[in-house]
C-alpha positions as CSV (number, residue, x, y, z in Angstrom):
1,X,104.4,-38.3,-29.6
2,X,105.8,-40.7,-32.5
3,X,107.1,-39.4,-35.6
4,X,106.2,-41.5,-38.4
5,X,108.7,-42.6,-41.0
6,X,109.7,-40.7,-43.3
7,X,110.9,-42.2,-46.7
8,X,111.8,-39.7,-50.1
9,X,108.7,-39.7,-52.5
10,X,111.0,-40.6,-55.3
11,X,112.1,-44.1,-53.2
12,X,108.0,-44.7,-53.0
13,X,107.4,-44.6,-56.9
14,X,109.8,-46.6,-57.2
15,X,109.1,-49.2,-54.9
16,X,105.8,-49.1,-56.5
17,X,107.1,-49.4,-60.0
18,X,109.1,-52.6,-58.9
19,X,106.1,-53.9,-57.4
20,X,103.8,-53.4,-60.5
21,X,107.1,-54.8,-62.6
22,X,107.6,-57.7,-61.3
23,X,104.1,-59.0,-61.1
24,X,103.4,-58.3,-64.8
25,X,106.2,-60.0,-65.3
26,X,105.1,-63.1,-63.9
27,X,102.2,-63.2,-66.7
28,X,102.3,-65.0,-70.0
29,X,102.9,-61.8,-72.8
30,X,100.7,-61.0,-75.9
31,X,100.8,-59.7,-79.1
32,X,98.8,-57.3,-81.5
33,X,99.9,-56.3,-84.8
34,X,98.2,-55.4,-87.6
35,X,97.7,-56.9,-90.8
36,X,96.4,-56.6,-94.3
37,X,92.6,-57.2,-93.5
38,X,92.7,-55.7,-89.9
39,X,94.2,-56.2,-86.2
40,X,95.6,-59.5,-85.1
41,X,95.9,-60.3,-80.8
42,X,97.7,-63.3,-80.3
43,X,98.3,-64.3,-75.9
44,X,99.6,-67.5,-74.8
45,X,96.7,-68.6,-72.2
46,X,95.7,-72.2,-72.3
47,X,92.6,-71.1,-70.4
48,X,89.4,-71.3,-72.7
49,X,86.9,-69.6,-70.0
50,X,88.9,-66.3,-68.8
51,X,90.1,-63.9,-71.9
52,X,92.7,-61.7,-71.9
53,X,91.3,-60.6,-75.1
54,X,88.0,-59.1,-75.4
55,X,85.6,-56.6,-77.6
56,X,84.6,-53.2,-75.9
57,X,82.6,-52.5,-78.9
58,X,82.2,-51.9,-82.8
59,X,85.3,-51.6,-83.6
60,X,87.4,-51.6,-80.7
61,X,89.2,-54.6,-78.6
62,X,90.6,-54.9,-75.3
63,X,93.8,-56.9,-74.4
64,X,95.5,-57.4,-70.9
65,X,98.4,-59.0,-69.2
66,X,99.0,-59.2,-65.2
67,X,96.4,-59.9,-62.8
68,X,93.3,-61.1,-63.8
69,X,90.7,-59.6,-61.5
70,X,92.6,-56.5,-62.0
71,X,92.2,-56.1,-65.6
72,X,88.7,-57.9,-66.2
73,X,87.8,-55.3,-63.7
74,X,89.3,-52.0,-66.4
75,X,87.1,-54.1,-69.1
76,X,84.0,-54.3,-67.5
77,X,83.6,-50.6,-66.9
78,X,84.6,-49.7,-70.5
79,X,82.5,-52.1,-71.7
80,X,80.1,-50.4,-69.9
81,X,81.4,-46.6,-70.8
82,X,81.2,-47.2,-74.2
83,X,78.4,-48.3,-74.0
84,X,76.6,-45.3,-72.1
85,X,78.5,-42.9,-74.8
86,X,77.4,-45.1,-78.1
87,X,73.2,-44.9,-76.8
88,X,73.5,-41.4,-75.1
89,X,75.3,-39.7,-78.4
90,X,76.4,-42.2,-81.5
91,X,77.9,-45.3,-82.2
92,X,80.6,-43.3,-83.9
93,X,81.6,-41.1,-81.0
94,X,83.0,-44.1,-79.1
95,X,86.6,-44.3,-79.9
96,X,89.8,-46.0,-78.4
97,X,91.4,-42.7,-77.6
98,X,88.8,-41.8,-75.4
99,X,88.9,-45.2,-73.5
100,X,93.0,-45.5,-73.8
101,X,93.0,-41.8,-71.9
102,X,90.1,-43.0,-69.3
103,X,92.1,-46.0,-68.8
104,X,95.5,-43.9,-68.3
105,X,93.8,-41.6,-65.6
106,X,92.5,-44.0,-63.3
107,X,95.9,-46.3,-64.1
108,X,97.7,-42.7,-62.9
109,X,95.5,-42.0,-60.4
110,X,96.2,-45.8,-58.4
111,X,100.0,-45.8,-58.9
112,X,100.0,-42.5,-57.0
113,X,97.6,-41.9,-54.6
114,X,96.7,-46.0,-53.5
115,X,99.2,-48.1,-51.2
116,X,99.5,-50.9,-54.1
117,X,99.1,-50.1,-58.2
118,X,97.9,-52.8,-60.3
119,X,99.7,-55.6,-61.5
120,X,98.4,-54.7,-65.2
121,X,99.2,-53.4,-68.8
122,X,96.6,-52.8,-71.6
123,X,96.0,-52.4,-74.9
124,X,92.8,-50.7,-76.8
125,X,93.0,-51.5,-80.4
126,X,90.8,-50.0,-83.0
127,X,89.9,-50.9,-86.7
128,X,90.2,-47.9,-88.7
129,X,87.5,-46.8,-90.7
130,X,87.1,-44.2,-93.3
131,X,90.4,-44.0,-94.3
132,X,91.4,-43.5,-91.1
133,X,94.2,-46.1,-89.6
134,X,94.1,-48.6,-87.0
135,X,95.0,-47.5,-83.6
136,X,97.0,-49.5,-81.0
137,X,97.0,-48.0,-77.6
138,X,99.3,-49.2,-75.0
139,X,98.9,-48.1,-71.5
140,X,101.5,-49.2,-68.5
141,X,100.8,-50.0,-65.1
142,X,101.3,-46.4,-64.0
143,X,99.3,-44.8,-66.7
144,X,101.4,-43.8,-69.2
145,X,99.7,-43.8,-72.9
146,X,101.8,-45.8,-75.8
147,X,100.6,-45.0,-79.3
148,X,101.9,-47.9,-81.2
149,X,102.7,-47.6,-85.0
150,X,102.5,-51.0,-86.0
151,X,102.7,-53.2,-82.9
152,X,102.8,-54.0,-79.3
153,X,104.1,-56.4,-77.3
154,X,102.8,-56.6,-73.3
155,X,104.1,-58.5,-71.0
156,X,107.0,-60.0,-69.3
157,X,110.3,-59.9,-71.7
158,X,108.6,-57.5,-73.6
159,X,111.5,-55.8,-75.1
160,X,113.2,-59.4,-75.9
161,X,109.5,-60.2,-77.6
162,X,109.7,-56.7,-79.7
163,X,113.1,-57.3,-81.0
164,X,112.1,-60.8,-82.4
165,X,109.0,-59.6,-83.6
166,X,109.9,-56.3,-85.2
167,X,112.7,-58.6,-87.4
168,X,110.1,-60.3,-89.3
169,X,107.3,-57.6,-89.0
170,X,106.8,-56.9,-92.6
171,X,104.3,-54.3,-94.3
172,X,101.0,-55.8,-95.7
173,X,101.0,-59.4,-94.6
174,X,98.0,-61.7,-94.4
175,X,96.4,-63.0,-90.7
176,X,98.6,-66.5,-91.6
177,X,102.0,-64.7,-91.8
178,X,101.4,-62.6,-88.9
179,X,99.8,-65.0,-86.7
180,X,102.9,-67.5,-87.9
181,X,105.2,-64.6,-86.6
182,X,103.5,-63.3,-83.2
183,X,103.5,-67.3,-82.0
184,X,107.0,-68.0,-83.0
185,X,107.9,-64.6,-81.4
186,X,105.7,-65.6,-78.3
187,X,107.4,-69.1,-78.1
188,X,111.1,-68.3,-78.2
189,X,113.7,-70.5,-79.4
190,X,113.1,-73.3,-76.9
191,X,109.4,-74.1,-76.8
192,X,106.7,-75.0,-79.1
193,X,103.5,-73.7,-78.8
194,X,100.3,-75.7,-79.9
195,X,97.0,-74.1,-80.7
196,X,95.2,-75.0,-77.7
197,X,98.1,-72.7,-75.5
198,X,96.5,-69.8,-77.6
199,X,93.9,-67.0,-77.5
200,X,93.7,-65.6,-80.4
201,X,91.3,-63.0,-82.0
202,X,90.9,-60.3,-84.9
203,X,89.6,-56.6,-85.8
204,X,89.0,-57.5,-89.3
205,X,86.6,-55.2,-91.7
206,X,85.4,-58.5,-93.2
207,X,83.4,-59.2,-90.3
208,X,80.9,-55.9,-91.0
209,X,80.4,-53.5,-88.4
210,X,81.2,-56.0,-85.2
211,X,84.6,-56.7,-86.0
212,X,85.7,-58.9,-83.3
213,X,86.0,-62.7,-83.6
214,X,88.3,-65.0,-82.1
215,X,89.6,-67.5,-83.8
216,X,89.4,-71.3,-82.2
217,X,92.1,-73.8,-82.1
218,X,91.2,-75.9,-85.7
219,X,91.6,-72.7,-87.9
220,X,94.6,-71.6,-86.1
221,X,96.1,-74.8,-86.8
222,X,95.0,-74.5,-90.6
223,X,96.8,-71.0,-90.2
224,X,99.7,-71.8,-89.4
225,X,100.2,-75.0,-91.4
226,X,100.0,-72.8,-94.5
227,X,102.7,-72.2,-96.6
228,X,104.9,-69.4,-95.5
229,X,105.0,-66.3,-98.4
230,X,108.3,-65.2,-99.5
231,X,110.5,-63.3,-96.8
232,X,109.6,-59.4,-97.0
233,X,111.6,-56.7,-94.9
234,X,112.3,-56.3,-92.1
235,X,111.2,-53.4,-89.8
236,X,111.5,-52.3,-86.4
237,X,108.8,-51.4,-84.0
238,X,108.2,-47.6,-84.0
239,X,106.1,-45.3,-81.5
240,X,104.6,-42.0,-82.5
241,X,103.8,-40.6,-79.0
242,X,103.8,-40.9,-75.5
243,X,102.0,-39.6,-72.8
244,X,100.8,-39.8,-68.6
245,X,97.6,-39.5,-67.7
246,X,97.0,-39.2,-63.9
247,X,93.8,-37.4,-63.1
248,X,91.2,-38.2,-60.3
249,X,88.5,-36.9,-62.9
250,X,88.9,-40.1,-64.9
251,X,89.6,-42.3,-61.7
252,X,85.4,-42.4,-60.9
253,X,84.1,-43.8,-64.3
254,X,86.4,-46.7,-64.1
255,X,86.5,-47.6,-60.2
256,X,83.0,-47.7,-59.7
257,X,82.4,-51.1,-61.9
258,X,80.9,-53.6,-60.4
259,X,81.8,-57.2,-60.7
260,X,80.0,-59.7,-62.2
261,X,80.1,-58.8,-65.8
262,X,80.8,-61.5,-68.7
263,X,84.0,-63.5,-69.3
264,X,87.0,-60.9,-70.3
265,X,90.2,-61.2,-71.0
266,X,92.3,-63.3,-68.6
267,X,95.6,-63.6,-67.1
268,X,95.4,-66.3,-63.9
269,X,97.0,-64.3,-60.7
270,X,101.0,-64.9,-60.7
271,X,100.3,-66.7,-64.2
């Protein structure tokens, strides 16, 4: 009789968070920040026909980095859970904790139970209403939950994207300061990028109660010709909590979606 191999369950988890690492890393990054009328989700993708950005509903917006198929497939089925929990209770019940923690268990649930975890990271953002703020909810490959205070950065060189982008973060900025910032931050100091190498959308409360609308390449070119306002202060990216989410119970309302759903947010495989 063979014995099989035997390697340490800590050598597997981390073979598997290499793996995950190092194809999200591959992907162009994004960037959400919010703003004085809303939520602003800039990506570098030159495609116009697959999104990495994307509404899930009302209020709420979906953003992805990594593989494509991977990540359009986490859209579709909260597309379609939000949608069975706005007609089966209220619109108001549907919420971007709810998704961010559906999202975090079936993320958990692949990294430890499957052979390969997804190539993926995600963000549910959500215009606050009420007087309550706007929530940024970023979840990791292996389905930890990120509760972003004022912005998030996915991606490859995400922590080299942050820094430069939490320098000129400043309180209470309009959509053409911050969308000036997230594409110099997204560019770096040795490329230029040109509004046709962006997608580029908004959670804004001017838009009524569907508060998603991208923005095409003319008006972010009339963006970011503006003038820039004078320099405000600096901050530096803060998070208010952390958490992992791993359980099968969430695994079967996201991996039973079925393809075929319309265009979401996009990330080309090794892009």
């Amino acid at each position: 009789m063979t014995m099989p191999f035997y390697v340490a369950p800590e050598q597997v988890m981390k073979d598997r968070a290499e793996y995950a690492q190092k194809g999200i890393a591959r992907g162009r990054s994004l960037v959400a920040t919010i703003y004085d009328g809303g939520i602003l989700l800039v990506a570098e993708n030159p495609s116009r026909s697959l999104h990495k950005i994307s509404e899930i509903y009302d209020r709420i917006a979906f953003a992805g980095v990594g593989k494509y198929n991977e990540f359009d497939q986490l859209r579709v089925a909260g597309v379609r859970h939000a949608d069975t929990k706005g007609f089966a209770f209220s619109r108001e019940d549907v919420d971007a904790w709810s998704l961010a923690n559906l999202y975090a268990q079936f993320l958990g649930n692949v990294f430890t139970h499957e052979m390969k975890p997804l190539e993926v990271e995600i963000l549910v953002a959500e215009l606050g209403s009420d007087g309550r703020p706007n929530q940024l909810y970023h979840i990791a490959y292996e389905g930890t939950i990120t509760d972003e205070d004022r912005f998030a950065v996915l991606g490859g060189d995400a922590e080299t994207i942050a820094e430069r982008f939490g320098a000129s973060f400043t309180d209470g900025w309009d959509l053409a300061a911050a969308l000036r910032a997230a594409v110099s931050t997204l560019a770096g100091p040795e490329r230029t990028l040109e509004p046709d190498d962006l997608e580029v959308a908004v959670l804004a409360r001017s838009n009524g109660r569907r508060a998603f609308r991208r923005i095409g390449a003319d008006e972010i070119s009339r963006l970011l010709e503006q003038p820039a306002p004078p320099a405000g202060s600096g901050r530096t990216r803060s998070r208010r909590s952390s958490a992992s989410g791993s359980s099968p119970a969430g695994a079967g309302e996201v991996a039973g979606d079925p393809p075929g759903a319309d265009a979401g947010p996009a990330d080309t495989p090794g892009d």
